[in-house]
Every structure is written in structure tokens, then in C-alpha cells.
Backbone as CSV, one residue per row, in Angstrom:
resi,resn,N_x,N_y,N_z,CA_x,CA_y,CA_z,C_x,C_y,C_z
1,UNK,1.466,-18.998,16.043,1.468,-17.719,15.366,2.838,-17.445,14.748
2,UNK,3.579,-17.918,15.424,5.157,-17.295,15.130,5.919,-18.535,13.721
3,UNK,5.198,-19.651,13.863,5.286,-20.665,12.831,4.500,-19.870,11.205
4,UNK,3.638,-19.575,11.680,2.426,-19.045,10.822,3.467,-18.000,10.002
5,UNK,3.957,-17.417,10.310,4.573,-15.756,10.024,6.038,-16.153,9.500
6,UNK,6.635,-16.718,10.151,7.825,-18.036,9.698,7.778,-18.356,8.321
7,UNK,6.206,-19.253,8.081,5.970,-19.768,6.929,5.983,-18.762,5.646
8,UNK,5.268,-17.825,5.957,4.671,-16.861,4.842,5.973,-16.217,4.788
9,UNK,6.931,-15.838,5.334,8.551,-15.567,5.238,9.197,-15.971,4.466
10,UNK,9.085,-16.989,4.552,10.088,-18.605,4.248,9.288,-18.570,2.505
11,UNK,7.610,-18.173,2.220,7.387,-18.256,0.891,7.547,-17.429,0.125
12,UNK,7.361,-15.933,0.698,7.843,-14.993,0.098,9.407,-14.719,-0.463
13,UNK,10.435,-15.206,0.594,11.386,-15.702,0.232,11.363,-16.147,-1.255
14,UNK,10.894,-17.634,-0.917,10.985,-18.466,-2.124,10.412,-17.585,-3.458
15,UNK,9.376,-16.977,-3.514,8.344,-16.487,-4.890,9.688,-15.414,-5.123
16,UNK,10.422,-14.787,-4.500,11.815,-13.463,-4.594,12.550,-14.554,-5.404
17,UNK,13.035,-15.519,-4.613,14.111,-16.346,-5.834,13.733,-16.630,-6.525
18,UNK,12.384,-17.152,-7.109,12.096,-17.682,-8.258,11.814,-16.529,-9.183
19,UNK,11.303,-15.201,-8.834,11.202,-14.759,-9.821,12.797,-14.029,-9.955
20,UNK,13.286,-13.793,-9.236,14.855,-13.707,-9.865,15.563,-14.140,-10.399
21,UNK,15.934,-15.952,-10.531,15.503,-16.714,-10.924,15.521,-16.883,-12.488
22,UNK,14.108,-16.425,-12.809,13.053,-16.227,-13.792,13.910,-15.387,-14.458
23,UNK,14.004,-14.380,-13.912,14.439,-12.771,-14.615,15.958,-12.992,-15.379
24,UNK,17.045,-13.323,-14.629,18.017,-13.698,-14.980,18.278,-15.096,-16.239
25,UNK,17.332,-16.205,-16.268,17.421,-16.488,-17.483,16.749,-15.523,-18.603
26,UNK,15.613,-14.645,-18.658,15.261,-13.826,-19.368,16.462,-12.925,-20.062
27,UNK,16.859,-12.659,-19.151,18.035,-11.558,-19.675,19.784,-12.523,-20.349
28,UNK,19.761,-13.981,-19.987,20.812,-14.539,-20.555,21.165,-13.774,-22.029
29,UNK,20.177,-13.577,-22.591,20.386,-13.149,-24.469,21.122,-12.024,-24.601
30,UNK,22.153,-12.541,-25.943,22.314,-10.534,-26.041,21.925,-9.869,-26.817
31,UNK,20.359,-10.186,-27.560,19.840,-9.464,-28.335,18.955,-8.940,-27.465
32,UNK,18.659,-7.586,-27.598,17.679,-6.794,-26.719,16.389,-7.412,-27.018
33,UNK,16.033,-7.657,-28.131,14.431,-8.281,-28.405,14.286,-9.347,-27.999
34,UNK,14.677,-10.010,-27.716,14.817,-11.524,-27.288,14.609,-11.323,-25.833
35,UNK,15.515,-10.117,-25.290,15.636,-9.918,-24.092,14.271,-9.422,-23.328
36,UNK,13.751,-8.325,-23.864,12.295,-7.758,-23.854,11.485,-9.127,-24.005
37,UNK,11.023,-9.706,-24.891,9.918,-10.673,-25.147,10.063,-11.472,-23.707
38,UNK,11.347,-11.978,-23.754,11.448,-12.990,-22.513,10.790,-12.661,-20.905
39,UNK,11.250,-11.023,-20.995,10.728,-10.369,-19.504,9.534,-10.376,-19.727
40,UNK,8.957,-9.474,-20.851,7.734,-9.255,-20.977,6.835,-10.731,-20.685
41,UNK,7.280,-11.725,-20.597,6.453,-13.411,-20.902,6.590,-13.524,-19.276
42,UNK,7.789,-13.227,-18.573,8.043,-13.466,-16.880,6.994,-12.431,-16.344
43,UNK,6.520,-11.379,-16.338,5.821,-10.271,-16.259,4.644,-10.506,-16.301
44,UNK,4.328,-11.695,-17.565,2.867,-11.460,-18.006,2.271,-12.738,-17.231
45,UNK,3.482,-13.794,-16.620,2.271,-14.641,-15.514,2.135,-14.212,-14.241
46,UNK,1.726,-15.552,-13.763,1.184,-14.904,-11.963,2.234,-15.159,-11.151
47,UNK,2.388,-14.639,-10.133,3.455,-14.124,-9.316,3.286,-15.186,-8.214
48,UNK,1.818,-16.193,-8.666,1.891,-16.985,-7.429,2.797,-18.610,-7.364
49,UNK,3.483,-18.922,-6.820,4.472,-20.024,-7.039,3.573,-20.883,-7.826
50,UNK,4.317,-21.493,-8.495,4.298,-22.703,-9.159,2.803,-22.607,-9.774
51,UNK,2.478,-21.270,-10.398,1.250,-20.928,-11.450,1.934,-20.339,-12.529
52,UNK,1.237,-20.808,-13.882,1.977,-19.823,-15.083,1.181,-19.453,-15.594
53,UNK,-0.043,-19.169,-15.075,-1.105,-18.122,-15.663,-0.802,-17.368,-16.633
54,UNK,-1.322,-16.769,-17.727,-0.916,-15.576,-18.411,-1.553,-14.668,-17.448
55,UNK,-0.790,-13.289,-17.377,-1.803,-12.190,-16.876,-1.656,-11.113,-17.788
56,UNK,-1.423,-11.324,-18.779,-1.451,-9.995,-20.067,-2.799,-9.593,-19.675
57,UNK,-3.886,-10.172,-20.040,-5.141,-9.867,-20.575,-5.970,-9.434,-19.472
58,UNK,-5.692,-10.094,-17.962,-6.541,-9.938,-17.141,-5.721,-10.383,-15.736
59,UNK,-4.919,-8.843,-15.166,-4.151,-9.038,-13.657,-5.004,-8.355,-13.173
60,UNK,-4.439,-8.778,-11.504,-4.987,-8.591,-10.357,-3.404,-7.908,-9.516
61,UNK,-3.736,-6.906,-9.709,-2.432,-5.983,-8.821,-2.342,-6.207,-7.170
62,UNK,-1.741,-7.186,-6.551,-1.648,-6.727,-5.297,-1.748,-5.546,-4.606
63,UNK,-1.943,-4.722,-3.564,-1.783,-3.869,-3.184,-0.437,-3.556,-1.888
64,UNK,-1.067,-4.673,-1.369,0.092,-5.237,-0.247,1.614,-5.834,-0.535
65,UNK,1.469,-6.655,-1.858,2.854,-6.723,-1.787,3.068,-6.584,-3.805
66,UNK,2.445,-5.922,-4.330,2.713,-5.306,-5.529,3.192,-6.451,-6.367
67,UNK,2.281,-7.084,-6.170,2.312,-8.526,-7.501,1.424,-8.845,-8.319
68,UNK,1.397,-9.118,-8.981,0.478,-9.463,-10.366,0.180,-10.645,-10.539
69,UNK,-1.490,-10.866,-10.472,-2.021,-12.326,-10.105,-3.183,-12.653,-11.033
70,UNK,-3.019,-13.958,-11.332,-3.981,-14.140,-11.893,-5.455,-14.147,-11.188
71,UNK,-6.814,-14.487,-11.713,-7.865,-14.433,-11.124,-8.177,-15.278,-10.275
72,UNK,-7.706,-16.373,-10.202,-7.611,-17.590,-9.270,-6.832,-17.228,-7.847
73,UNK,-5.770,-16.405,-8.195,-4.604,-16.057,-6.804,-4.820,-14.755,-6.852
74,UNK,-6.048,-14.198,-6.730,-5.971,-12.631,-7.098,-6.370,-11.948,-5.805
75,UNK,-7.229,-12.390,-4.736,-7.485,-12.451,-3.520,-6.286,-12.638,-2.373
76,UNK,-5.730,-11.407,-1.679,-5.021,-11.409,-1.591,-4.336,-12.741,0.096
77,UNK,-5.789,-13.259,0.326,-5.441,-13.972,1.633,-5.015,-15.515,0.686
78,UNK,-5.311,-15.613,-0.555,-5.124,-16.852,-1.295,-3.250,-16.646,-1.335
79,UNK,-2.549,-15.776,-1.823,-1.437,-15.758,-2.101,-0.717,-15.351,-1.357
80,UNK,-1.368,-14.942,0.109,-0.323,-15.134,1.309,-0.310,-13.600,1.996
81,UNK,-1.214,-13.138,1.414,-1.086,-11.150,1.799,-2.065,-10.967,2.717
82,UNK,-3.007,-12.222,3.735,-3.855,-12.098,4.550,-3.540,-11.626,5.819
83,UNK,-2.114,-11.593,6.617,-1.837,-11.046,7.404,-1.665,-9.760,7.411
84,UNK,-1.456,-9.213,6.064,-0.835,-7.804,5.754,-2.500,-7.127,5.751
85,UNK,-3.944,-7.929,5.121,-4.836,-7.317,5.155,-5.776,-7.067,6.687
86,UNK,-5.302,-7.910,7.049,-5.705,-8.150,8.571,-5.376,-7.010,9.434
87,UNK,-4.016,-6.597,9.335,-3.502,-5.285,10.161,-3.960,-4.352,9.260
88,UNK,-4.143,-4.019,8.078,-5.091,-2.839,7.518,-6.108,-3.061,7.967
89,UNK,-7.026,-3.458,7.269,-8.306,-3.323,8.167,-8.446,-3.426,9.397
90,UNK,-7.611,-3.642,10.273,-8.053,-3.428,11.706,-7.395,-2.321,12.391
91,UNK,-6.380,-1.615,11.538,-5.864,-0.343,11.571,-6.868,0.794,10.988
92,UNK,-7.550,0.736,9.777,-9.023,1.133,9.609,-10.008,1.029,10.720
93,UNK,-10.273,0.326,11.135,-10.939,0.085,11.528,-11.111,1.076,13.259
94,UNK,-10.487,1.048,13.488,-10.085,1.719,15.269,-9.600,2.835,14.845
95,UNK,-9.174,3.467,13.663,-8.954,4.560,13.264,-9.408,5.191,11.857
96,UNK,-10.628,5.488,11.670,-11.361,5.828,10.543,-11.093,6.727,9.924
97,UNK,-10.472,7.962,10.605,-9.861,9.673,10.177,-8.780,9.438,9.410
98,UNK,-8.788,9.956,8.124,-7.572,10.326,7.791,-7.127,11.750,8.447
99,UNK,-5.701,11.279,8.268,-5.019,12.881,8.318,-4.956,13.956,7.513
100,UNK,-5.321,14.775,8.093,-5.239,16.280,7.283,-3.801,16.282,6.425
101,UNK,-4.081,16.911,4.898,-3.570,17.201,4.075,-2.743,18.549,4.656
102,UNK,-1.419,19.118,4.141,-0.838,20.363,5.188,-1.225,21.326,4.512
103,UNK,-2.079,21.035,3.478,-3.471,22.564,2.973,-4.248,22.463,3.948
104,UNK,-4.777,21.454,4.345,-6.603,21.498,5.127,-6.016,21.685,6.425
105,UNK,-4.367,21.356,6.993,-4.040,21.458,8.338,-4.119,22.762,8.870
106,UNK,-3.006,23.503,7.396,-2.991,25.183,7.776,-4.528,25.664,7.563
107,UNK,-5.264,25.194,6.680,-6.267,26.070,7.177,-7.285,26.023,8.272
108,UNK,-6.884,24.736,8.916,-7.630,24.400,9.916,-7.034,25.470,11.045
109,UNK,-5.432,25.636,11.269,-4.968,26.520,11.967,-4.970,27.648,12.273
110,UNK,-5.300,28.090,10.583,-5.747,29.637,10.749,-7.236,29.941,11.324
111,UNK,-7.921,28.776,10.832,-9.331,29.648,11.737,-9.467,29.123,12.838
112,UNK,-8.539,28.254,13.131,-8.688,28.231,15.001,-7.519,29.473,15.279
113,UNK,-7.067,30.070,15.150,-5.854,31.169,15.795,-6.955,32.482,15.359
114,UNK,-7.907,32.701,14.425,-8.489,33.788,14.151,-9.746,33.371,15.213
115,UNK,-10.045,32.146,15.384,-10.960,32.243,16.837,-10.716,32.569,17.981
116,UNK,-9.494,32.089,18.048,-9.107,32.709,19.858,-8.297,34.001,19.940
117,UNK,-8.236,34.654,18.768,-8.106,35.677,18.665,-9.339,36.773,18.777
118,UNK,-10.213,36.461,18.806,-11.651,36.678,18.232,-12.027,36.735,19.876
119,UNK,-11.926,35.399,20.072,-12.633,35.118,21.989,-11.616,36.159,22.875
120,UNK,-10.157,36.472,22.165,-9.380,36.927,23.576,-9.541,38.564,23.255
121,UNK,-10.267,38.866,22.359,-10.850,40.419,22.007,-12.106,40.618,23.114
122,UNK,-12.953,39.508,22.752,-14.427,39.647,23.237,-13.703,39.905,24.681
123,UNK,-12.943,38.762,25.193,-12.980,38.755,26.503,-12.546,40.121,27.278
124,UNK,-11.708,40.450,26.609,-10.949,42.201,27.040,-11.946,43.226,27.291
125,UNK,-13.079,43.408,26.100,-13.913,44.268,26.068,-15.156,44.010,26.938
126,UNK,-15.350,42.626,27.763,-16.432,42.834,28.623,-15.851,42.856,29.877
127,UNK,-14.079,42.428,30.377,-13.256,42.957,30.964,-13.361,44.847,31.590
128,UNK,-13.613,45.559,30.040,-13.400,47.059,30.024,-14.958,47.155,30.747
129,UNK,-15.577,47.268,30.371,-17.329,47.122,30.589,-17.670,46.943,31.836
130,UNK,-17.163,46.105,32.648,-17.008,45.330,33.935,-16.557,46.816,34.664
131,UNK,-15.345,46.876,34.830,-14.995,47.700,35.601,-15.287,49.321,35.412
132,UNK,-16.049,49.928,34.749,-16.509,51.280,34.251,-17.695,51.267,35.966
């Protein structure tokens, strides 16, 4: 397991230098247009090592680690994001609720405080009733 996690480290690593890499000859120029086209061309393939897909026409946005893939590496257990989907969905999974928004919280608060406000009325007045 700890090899496993090592590895996908050790590649993510690598796909960071290369596209840095990448980026830094892009920007060698000192004409801005030259400079733009070049990024825009690093941008427009796949983010997965040693693929030069175009992805102008048709990416696949990671979610997990915010990369841009072609349709072949677009699945995110293909390009190495299967551990990251693994603990989501099984974090989904054992926990289905989202959390209250702090609109839906406060108003959840107010009508529980106007209920036991409500119950600690009732309770007083069959309190009074009682002892007559």
C-alpha cells in the first residue's frame, strides 16, 4: 500500500515538472503572441505524461486533481486520481447528509428554540392547572 501511494507521488511529481517544464519553454519568447500561442498549445494537450492529445475541442476536467485530459485519460482511476476517488466515494458513502447551509442552519434553530419555547409554556400552564 505504502509503495502504491509512493508511486502515484513520485508521478504526480513528475507530470508538476513536466508541465513546468513545458510552461517555461512557452514563455522563453519576448513577444507576448508567441508567448500566448505557445501556453495556449501546453494547455490545449493532456495533462497525462507522455500524451499530446489536443484537448481544445474535447477535455475532460479532473475534479480531483484539476487537470485536463483527453478522452482516453479522462477517467480519473486511468491517470492516477483512483485513490483520491476511492476516499470520496467511501466518504459519501457512510455519510450521505450534506451539511446545512448557515441559512437552513439558522432556520433550523429558530424553529427548534420557538418549539421548546412553545413545550416550556405548555408545560407551566398544566403545572398552574395541577395545583388549583
Amino acid at each position: 500500500m505504502a509503495t502504491v501511494t509512493q508511486t502515484q507521488t513520485k508521478s504526480q511529481e513528475s507530470k508538476l515538472k513536466s508541465k513546468n517544464k513545458n510552461l517555461e519553454e512557452a514563455t522563453n519568447s519576448n513577444d507576448l503572441d508567441t508567448v500566448l500561442n505557445n501556453i495556449k498549445k501546453v494547455d490545449n494537450t493532456c495533462s497525462f505524461t507522455k500524451c499530446k492529445n489536443r484537448t481544445s475541442d474535447f477535455a475532460i476536467q479532473c475534479k480531483y486533481c484539476t487537470g485536463r485530459f483527453c478522452t482516453t485519460h479522462g477517467l480519473p482511476e486511468i491517470h492516477g486520481c483512483g485513490e483520491a476517488v476511492r476516499r470520496d466515494e467511501k466518504r459519501t458513502f457512510l455519510h450521505p447528509h450534506t451539511k446545512l447551509s448557515q441559512e437552513k442552519h439558522a432556520q433550523a434553530s429558530d424553529k427548534l428554540a420557538a418549539k421548546l419555547k412553545q413545550m416550556q409554556f405548555e408545560r407551566k400552564a398544566k403545572q398552574c392547572k395541577g395545583k388549583k
